[in-house]
C-alpha positions, 0 to 999 in steps of 0.5 A, a space after each residue: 800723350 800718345 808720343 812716339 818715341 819709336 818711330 820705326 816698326 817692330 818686327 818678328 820673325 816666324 817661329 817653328 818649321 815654316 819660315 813664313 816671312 816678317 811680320 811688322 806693327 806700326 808703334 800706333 798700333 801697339 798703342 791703340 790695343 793698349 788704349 783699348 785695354 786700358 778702357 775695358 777695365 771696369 773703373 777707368 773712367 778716361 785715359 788722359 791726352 793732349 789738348 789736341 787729342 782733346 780738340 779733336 774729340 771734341 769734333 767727334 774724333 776718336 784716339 784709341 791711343 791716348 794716353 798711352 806711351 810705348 819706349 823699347 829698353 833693352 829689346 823688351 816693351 815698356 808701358 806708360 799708361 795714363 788715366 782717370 779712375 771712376 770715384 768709388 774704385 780701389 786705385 790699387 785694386 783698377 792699376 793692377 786690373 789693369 797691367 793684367 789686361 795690358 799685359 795679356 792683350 799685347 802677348 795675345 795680340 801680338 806675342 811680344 813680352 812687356 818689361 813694365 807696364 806702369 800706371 799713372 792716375 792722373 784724376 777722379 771722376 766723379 758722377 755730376 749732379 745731372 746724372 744721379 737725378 
C-alpha cells in the first residue's frame, strides 16, 4: 500500500527567536511512524500491503510503512490507514484508538497537524487452531 503520492519532502521551518535553519522528512518517513503507531494499538493484528511487500516479508523483510498512505490537501496531512483487527475486538472502539495514536505520534514526533486520519478494516484475524492447543 505505502504509495507516494508526494514524492518531494516536507519542510519546517524553526519557530521562536532562533532561526535555526529547515528541517526536511522523507514522505517514507512519516509513513513508518504512522505504521509503527498503527501496530501499537492493542487490537490490530497486521496492517495491510501489497503482494510485493508481502513477498518481501516473507524473506524476512520488514515494512514498517505498510499499509499506510499519506496525501498533502490543502497544506494539512491526511492519513489512510489500512489494517486488520484481532476477532474479539470493538472495530469502532480499535479505529478510534488508533486515529488517537496516529494523531498524537505524528505531532509529537514531527509537530505537523493531521486534517484526516482515516481507518480502513481490511479483515479479521482469527486465532488458528494450533495456537489455543
Amino acid at each position: 500500500m505505502a504509495e507516494k503520492t508526494n514524492p518531494s519532502f516536507v519542510g519546517m521551518s524553526s519557530k521562536g527567536d532562533a532561526i535555526l535553519g529547515r528541517v526536511q522528512l522523507a514522505p517514507e518517513v512519516l509513513e513508518v511512524i504512522i505504521g509503527i503507531a498503527t501496530n501499537e494499538v492493542e487490537g490490530v493484528a497486521t496492517t495491510k500491503g501489497s503482494f510485493a511487500t508481502g513477498v518481501a516479508e516473507k524473506f524476512g523483510k520488514v515494512f514498517h510503512g505498510k499499509g499506510v498512505k499519506t496525501e498533502w490537501v490543502d497544506d494539512k496531512l491526511v492519513i489512510d490507514v489500512y489494517c486488520v483487527v484481532r476477532y474479539g475486538y470493538s472495530i469502532p472502539n480499535v479505529a478510534t484508538d488508533i486515529q488517537k495514536q496516529i494523531r498524537q505520534t505524528v505531532y509529537n514526533m514531527t509537530s505537523l497537524q493531521t486534517k484526516e486520519v482515516n481507518v480502513h478494516i481490511t479483515g479479521i484475524a482469527f486465532e488458528s487452531m494450533a495456537d489455543t492447543e
